[in-house]
N, C-alpha and C positions, 0 to 999 in steps of 0.2 A: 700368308694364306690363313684363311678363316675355316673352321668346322664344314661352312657351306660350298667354300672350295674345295675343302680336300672329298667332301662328300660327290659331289659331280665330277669331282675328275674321274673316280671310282663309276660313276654312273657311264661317263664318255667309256671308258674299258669295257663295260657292261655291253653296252649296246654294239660295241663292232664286235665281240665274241660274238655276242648273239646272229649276230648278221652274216657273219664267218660262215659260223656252224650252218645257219640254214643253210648255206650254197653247197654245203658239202654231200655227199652221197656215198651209202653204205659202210663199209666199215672201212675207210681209206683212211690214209695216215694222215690226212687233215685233221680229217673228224677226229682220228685218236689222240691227236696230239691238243686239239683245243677243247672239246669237252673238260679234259680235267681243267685246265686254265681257269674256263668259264665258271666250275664248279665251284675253285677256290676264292678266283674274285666273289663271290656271289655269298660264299659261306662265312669269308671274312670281315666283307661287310656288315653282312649281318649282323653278328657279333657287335663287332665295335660300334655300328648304328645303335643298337639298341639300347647300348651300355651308356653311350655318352649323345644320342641324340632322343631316343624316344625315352626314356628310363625317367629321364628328369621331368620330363611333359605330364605324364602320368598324374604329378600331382598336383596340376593345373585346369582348373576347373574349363578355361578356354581348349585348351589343347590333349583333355584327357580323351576324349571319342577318335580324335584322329592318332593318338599314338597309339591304343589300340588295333582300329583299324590298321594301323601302317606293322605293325607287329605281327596282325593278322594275319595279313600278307606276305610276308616272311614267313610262316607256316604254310601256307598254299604251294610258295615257292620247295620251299623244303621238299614236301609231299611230290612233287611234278620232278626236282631232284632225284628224287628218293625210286619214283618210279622208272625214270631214265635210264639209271645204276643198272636195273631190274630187267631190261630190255635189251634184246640184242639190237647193237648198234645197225645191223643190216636190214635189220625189220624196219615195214614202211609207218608201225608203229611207231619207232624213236625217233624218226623226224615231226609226226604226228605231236610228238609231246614237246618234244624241241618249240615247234612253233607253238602251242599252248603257255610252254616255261618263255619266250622270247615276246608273247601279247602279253606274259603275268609279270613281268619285267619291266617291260615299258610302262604298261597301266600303274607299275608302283611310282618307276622313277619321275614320270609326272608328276601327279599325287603330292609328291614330296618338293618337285620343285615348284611347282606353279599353285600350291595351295599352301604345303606343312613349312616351308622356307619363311614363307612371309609372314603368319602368323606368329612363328614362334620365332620370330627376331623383335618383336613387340613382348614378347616374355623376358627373352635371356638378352641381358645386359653385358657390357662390352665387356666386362671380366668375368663372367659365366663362358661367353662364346671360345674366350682365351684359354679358361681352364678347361673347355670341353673340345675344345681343338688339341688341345695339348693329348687328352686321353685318347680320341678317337683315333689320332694317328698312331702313338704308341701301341696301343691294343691294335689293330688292324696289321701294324709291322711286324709285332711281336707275332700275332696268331699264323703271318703269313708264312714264317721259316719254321714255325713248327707243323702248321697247314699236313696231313690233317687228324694228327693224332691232339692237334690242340682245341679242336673247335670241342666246346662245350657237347658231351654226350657222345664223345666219338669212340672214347676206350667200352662205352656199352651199347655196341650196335648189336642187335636182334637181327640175325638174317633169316 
C-alpha cells in the first residue's frame, strides 16, 4: 500500500461516517456514538496529511497553491468541527452544520483525489512515496490511540 492508498482508505471511512451521521436525528445514540468517530478519523488525518502529504509540496513550485489550498481546507474543516462541539446535538442547527462539514469533506476529498493525487505522483518518486507512506501511517496510528489529547493544540483548547 502506497501513501495514496492508505490516504483514500481514510477518505472511504470519511464519507460513510458522514453519511451515518446525516441520517441520524437529534441527540440519539447514533449520533452520540459516531460524531466522536467522525471527529477523530477527520483530525487524524489531518495531522498526518499534512505532515507527510502536503508539507513536502509546499516547496514545490508546481504543487505549492494546491497544498495550501488543501491545508486551507483543513482549517474550514477545523472551524465547522469546532462549531459542532459548540452546539447541542438536538438543535436543528447541528445537523445544519453536519451537512456543511459532510459538502466540506467531500469538496476536499476530491480535490485531492482527482486533482492533488496526480500531480504530485509527477513530483514524489518512488522512494519519496515509500518514505512518506511509511510516516503517514505511523503518525495517523500513533495520533489515533492517543486521539485526542495528541492531536497538535489539544492540551491548549480556549473554551
Amino acid at each position: 500500500m502506497d501513501i495514496y492508498q492508505a490516504i483514500k482508505e481514510d477518505h472511504e471511512i470519511q464519507r460513510d461516517l458522514c453519511a451515518r451521521l446525516l441520517e441520524t436525528s437529534g441527540e440519539s445514540e447514533e449520533r452520540k456514538k459516531l460524531w466522536p468517530e467522525l471527529r477523530k478519523e477527520l483530525e487524524v488525518h489531518e495531522v498526518a496529511e499534512e505532515r507527510y502529504f502536503y508539507s513536502p509540496l509546499i516547496d514545490t513550485d508546481r504543487m505549492q497553491e494546491d497544498a495550501r489550498h488543501g491545508m486551507a481546507e483543513h482549517h474550514e474543516i477545523d472551524e465547522l468541527i469546532q462549531e459542532l462541539e459548540a452546539t447541542k446535538m438536538e438543535s436543528p442547527h447541528w445537523l445544519a452544520t453536519m451537512k456543511k462539514l459532510s459538502d466540506k469533506v467531500h469538496h476536499h476529498l476530491e480535490d485531492e483525489e482527482e486533482e492533488f493525487f496526480g500531480k504530485s505522483k509527477k513530483i514524489y518518486d518512488e522512494n519519496e512515496i515509500k518514505r512518506l507512506t511509511k510516516g503517514y501511517q505511523k503518525t495517523r496510528d500513533d495520533y489515533k490511540k492517543g486521539w485526542p489529547d495528541s492531536i497538535p493544540g489539544s492540551d491548549s483548547e480556549i473554551e
